[in-house]
C-alpha positions in Angstrom: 18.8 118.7 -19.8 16.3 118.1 -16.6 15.7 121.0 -14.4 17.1 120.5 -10.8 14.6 119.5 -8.4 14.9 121.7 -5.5 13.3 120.6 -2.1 12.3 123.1 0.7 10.3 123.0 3.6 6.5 124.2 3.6 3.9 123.5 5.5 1.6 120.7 4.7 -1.9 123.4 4.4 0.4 125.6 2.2 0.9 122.6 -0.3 -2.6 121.4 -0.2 -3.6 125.4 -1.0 -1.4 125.5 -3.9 -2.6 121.8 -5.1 -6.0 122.4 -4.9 -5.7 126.2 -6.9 -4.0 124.4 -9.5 -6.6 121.5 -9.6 -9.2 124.6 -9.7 -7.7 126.2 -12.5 -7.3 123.1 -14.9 -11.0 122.6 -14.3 -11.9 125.7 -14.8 -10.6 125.4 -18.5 -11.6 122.1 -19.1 -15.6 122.3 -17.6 -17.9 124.4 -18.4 -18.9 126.5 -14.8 -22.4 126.0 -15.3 -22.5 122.5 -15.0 -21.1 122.6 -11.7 -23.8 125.3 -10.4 -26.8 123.8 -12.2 -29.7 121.8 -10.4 -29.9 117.8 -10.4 -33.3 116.5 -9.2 -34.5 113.4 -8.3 -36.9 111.2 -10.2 -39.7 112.0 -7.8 -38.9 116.0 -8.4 -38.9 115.5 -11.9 -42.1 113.7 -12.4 -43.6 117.1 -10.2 -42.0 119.3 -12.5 -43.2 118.0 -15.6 -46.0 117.2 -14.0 -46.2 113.8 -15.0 -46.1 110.2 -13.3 -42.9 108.5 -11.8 -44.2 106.0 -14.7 -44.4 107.9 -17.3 -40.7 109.5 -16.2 -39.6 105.6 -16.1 -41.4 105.6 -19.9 -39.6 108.6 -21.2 -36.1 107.7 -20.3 -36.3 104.3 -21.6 -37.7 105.6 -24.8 -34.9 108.0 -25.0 -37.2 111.1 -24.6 -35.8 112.9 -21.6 -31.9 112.8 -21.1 -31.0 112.0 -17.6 -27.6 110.8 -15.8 -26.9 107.8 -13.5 -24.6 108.3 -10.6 -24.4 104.7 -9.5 -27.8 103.2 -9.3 -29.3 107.0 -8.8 -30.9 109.0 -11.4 -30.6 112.4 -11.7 -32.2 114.9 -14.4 -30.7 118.8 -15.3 -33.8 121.2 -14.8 -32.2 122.7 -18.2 -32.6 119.2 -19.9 -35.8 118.6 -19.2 -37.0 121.8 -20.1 -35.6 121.6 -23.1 -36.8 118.3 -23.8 -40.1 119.0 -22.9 -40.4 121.7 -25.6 -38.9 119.8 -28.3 -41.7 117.2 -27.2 -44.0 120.1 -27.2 -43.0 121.4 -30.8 -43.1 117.4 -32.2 -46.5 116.7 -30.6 -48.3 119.9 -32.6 -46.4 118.8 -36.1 -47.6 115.8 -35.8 -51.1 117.0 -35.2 
């Protein structure tokens, strides 16, 4: 049997409010919080914080080295990521030494 649907008046900005908490929940269960607080940078930024080239950044995620994510025809790197990929590429460099 189907619950009755009961309609009552409320204001439009109460019903967003309500919506949106709920929206903010499911997220909140779903996505990890971090992801939405942590740092995108350009391709520019990156290259300074690696201090590499804008080349060599080109190089890096063609060859799969750094991870990076495309938001249309913009790229955008996780400060995390690339610090993490830099010392994985740190730690193969010397073994292979």
């Amino acid at each position: 049997m189907q619950d009755d649907i009961i309609l009552s008046p409320i204001k439009l900005s109460v019903l967003l409010g309500l919506i949106q908490d709920c929206i903010k929940a499911e997220l909140k269960n779903h996505v990890p919080a971090e992801s939405f607080t942590e740092e995108f940078i350009d391709e520019k930024q990156a290259a300074i914080f690696l201090h590499v080239s804008k080349a060599t950044m080109i190089n890096w995620r063609r060859d799969q080295i750094i991870p990076f994510h495309r938001w249309g025809s913009r790229i955008r790197y996780k400060k995390s990521e690339l610090i993490k990929a830099s010392e994985t590429k740190k730690k193969y460099k010397k073994a292979l030494e």
